[in-house]
N, C-alpha and C positions, 0 to 999 in steps of 0.2 A: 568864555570858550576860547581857548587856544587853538590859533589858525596853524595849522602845523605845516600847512604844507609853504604857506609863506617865511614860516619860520627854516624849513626847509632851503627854498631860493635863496634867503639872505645868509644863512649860514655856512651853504655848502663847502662854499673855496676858502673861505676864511678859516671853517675845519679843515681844510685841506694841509690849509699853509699852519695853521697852530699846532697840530696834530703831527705833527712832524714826517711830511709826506716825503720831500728831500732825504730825509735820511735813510725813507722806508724805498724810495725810490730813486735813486743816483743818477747824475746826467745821463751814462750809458745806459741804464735799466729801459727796456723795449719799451715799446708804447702800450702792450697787452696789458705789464705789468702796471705801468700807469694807469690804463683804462681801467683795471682791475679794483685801483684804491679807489679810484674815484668813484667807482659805483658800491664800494664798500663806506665811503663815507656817503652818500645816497643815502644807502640804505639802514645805514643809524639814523639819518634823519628822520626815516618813514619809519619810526617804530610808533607814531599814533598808530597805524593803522594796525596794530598789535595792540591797542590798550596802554603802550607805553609813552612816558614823557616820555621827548628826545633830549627834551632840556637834563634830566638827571645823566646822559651821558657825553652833554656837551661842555667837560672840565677844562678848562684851560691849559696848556703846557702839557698835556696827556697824549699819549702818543696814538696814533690812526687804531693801532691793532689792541692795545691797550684797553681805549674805551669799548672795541670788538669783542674784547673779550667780556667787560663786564657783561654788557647788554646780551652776550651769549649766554653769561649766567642765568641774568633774569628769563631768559626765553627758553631755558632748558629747566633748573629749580623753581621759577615763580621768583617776584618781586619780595610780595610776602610771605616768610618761612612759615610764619605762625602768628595764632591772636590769642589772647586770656582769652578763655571759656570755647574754643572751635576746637577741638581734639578732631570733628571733622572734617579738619584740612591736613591731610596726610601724604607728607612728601617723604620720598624715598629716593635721598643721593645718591645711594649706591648704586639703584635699578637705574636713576638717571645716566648714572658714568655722567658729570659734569668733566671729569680729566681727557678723558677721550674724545670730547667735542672739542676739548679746547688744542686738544693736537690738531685733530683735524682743522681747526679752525687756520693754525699758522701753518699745516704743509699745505693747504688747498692754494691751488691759483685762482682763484675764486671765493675771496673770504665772506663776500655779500651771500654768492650760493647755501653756504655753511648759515648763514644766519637763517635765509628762507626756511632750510630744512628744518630746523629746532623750531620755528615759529610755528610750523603745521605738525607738530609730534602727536597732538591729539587730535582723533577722528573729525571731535567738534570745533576743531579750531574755525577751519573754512564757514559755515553755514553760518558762524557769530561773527565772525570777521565781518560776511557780508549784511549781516545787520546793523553792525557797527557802523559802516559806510555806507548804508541808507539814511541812517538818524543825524548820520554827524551830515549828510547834506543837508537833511530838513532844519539842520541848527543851523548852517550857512543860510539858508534862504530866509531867516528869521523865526525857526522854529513853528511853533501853533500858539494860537492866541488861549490865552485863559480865559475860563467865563468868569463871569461877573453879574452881581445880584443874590435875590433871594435864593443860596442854595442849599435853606433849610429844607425847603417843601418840596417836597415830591412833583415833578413834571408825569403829569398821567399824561398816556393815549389820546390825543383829538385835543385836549387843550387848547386855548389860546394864548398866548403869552409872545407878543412881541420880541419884548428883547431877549428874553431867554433862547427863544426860538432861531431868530438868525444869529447869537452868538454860538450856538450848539450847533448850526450848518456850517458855519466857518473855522468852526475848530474839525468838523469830521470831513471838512473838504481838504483839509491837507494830506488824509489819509487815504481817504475815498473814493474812488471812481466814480462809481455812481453817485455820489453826493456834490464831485469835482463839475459835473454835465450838468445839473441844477443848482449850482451854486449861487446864480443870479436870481433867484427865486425868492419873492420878498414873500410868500403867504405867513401868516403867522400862525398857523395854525401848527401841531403837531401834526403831522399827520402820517399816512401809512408809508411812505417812501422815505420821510427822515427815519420812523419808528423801526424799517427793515435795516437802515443803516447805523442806529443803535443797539441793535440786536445782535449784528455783526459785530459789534466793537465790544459790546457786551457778550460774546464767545471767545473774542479774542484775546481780553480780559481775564476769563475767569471766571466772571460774573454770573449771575442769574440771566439769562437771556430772554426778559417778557417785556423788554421794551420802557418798562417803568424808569425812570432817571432819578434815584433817590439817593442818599447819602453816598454809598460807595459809587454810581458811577459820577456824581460828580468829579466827586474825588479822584479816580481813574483819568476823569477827561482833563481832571486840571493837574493831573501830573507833568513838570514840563520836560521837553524832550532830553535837557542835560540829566534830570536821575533815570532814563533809559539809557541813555551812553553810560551813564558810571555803570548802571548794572551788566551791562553787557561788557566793560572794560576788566568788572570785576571776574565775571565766568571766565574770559580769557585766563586771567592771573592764575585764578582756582585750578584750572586744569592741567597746570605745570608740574611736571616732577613728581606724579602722582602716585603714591603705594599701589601695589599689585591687590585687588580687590579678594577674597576669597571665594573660591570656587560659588559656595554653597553660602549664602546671606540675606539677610533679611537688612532692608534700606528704608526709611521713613524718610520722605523728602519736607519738611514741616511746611515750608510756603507752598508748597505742590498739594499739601494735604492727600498726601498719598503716600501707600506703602506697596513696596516689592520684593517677591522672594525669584531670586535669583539661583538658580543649580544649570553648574556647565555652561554659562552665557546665554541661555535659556529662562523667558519670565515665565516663571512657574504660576502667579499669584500678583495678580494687581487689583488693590483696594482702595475706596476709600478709609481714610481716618480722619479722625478729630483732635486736632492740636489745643494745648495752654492758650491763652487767650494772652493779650498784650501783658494786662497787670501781673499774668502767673504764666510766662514763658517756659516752655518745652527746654531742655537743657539741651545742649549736643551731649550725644554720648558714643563709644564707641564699645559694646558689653558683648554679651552671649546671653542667650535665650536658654538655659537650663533645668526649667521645670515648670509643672499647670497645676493650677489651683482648681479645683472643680466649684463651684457651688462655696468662693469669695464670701467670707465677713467682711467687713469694711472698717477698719481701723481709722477712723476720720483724723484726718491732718489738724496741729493746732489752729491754721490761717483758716481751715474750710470750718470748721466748728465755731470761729468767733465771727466770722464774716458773712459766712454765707447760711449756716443753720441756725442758729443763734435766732434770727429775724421769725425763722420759716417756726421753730417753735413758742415764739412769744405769741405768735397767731394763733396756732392752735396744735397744742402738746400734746393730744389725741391725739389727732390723726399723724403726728410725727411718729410718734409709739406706733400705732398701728400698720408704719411702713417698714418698723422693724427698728426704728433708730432709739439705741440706748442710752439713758443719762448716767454717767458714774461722778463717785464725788468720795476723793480718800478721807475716812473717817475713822481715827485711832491708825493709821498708818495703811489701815485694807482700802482695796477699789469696793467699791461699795453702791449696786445700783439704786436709783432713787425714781423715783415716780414723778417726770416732770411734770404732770397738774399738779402737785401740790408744790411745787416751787414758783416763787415771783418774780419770775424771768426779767420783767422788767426791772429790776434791780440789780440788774448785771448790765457790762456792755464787751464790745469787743477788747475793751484795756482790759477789763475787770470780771474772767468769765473762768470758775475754778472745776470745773467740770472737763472731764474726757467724753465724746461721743462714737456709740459702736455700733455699726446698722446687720443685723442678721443675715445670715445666706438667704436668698429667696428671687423674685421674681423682680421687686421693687427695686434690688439692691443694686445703689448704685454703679459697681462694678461689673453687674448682670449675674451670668453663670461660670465667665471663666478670666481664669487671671494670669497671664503671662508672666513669668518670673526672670527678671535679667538682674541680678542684683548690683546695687551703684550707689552712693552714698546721698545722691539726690532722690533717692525712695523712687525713681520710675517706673513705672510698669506696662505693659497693654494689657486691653483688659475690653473685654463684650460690655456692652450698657443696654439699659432698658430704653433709651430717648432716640428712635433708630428714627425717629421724623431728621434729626439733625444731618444722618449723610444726604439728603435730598439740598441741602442747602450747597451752593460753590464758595462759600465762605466760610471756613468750618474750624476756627480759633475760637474753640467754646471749654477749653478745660480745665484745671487746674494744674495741667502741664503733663499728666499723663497721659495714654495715646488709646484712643478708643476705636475701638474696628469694626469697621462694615459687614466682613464676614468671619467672625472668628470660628466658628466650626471648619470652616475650610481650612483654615492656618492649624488649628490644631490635627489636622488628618497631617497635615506635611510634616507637624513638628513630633508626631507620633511614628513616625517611616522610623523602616528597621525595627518595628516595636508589635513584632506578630500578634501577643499576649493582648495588643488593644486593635481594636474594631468599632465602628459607630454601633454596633447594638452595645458595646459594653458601653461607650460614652454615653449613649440612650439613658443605661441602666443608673448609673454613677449618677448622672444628671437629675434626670428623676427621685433616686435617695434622698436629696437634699441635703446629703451629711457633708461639710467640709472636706474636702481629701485631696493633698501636694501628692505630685507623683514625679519623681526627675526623667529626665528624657536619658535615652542612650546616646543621644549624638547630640551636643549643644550648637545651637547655631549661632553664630556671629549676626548682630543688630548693630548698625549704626543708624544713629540719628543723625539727620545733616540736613543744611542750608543751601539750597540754591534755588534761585527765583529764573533762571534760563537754563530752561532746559533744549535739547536738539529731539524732535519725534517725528521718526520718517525723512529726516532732511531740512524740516523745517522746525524753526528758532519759535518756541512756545516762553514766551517771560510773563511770571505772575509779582505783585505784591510784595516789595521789601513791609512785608508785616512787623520783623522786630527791627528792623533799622541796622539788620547785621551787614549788609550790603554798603550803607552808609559807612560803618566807621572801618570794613574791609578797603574802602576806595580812600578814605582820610590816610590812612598806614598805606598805600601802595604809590601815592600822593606824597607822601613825607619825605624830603631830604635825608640823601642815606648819613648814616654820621660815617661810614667807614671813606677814605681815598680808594683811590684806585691803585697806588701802594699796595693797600690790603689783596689786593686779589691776587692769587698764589701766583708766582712766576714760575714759566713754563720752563723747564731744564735741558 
């Protein structure tokens, strides 16, 4: 963990004098103007408290206003322009005017003030900032201790467990108030006052909030406080230089496991949903919603057919059949359905499996009764499902990467607006039919899929689960050594 702000004290003047302050400041130049640099070189120092090294803008031979300008870059576009695979990180130069800050930057008497202002350009700067500066204390003060031991098995209710016990106090007393006042408390029991202050931390979380300490909240507890700074370092970067949102959108946040339709800055629709799961990641996408499926066949994906049904029919190819799923197998060149009892499933495997599988429109069917249409070359779609125990879970990375929805009649009333011809008695009627039927919409709506694990709700800094580790390799790239000089940055005219 870099001390920044000691890196801060020993650098200052040394910036001062390397940075070519002399030049910038001449024997006769007032003392304002002096005073000026010098809290303009400050204030490069303090850009941890932005999420940024200070070190990527402390070059050597670089002149005072020079490295001002880079660092205004980063704080006006973002650090990171772009990643393979995030088309949901969208910046826009233009709405930024980076050229306009950077005037302002050199007429101002006050080139620190000019940095302030670009650092708080976004609403959520402030409320991450100051979560930034609570963690980064609890790292100065040596962080929270990890547990340690058996953290296969489930810690129930009333238990007894020694060391588990006070190692789980002292990790919640760094957070805790109430846990900080009993800290001294050797009982080894679980009991109802530690169990009210993992409930808390399991809300805080995300989590399932019953008090049980199982797999994930381990894991939660032994997160340690440096990947809460990076992820909070990273939201900063994110919110830089951000494209103009479209009025009227529909937003999947994947680690949020939540979707939002947005008209006029207005949430019209807040849902849960159900994400890809680790092995079969949700893609970013940035599409349109232009058309529903009523009453979805299911075209099974090659991966879900060798991986995941493959198993479920060697069991028993009855009752597969009878939930509508079809075997095909090209014979003389035609698709050609076959009767999986009479085939010896187990003579197939996931390498070695020459069949396509098709599950009927119905009740069973995995995609439910309606299928959201955004077309994209990674086949995404959202889509109702029949498994509606899964939104009751706070953990909802169950899919094969498509986005399943808590309340899709509702979405479909929104995405039917301006569309007098349909009404819920017709969608009754259509539904009921059971006959497959696309219908395109008159207004397509803009869908992005996107990644952010810090969110701001009501003021306050809500952060869940780097679940794909994109937070990770966003903080490795904002981390990296820029290859460009400070040369490169456009000179002002």
């Amino acid at each position: 963990m870099i001390d920044y702000k000691r890196f801060a004290r020993r650098n200052v003047m040394l910036g001062l004098a390397a940075a070519g302050l002399a030049a910038a400041a001449p024997p006769r130049a007032s003392a304002a103007s002096r005073t000026a640099l010098e809290n303009l070189a400050h204030r490069l120092e303090a850009l941890g408290e932005d999420g940024l090294d200070p070190r990527h803008y402390d070059l050597p031979g670089s002149a005072l206003m020079s490295r001002a300008e880079l660092a205004l870059r980063d704080l006006v576009l973002g650090r990171v322009l772009s990643l393979p695979g995030r088309v949901d990180i969208r910046r826009d130069a233009a709405r930024a005017d980076f050229p306009a800050w950077r005037d302002r930057l050199h007429a101002s008497a006050d080139p620190a003030s000019v940095l302030d202002q670009a650092a708080a350009l976004h609403p959520e700067t402030a409320p991450i900032k100051a979560e930034l500066s609570r963690f980064r204390a609890i790292a100065a003060r040596g962080g929270w201790p990890l547990i340690e031991g058996n953290l296969a098995s489930t810690l129930e209710p009333g238990s007894q467990d020694t060391a588990r016990v006070a190692q789980l106090r002292a990790r919640l007393a760094v957070l805790d108030p109430e846990v900080q006042r009993g800290a001294v408390d050797e009982n080894a029991s679980y009991d109802a006052r530690l169990q009210a202050a993992v409930r808390r931390f399991q809300a805080e979380e995300g989590l399932e909030a019953d008090g049980r300490i199982g797999r994930l909240t381990w894991a939660a507890l032994n997160t340690p406080v440096e990947a809460k700074i990076g992820q909070l370092r990273t939201a900063l970067d994110m919110r830089r230089g951000l494209a103009a949102p479209p009025e009227r959108r529909i937003e999947v946040n994947i680690p949020h496991f939540r979707l939002k339709l947005t008209d006029a800055g207005r949430v019209v629709q807040d849902m849960a949903v159900v994400v890809g799961r680790v092995d079969r990641q949700t893609p970013m996408l940035d599409v349109r919603l232009v058309a529903v499926q009523f009453n979805p066949s299911w075209g099974v994906p090659d991966r879900n057919a060798r991986e995941d049904l493959l198993p479920r029919f060697r069991r028993d190819p009855g009752r597969m059949q009878a939930m509508g799923y079809r075997l095909y197998q090209r014979i003389d060149g035609e698709l050609t359905e076959v009767d999986a009892t009479t085939v010896d499933l187990s003579a197939y495997s996931k390498d070695r499996f020459p069949f396509i599988i098709r599950q009927d429109p119905g009740e069973a069917n995995a995609l439910g009764r309606i299928k959201f249409v955004m077309p994209n070359r990674d086949d995404i779609f959202m889509h109702d499902t029949p498994d509606r125990h899964l939104f009751r879970r706070p953990d909802r990375a169950f899919s094969s990467g498509c986005i399943r929805l808590e309340r899709p009649m509702e979405l479909l009333a929104e995405a039917f607006s301006g569309m007098p011809a349909w009404n819920q008695v017709r969608f009754d009627r259509v539904l009921e039919g059971g006959v497959t039927q696309g219908v395109s919409l008159a207004r397509a709506i803009p869908v992005r899929l996107h990644y952010d694990t810090v969110m701001v709700e009501a003021g306050r800094v809500v952060m869940r689960r780097d679940i794909y580790g994109l937070d990770a390799a966003y903080l490795r790239a904002l981390d990296a050594p820029r290859s460009e000089r400070l040369a490169d940055v456009s000179p002002r005219q």
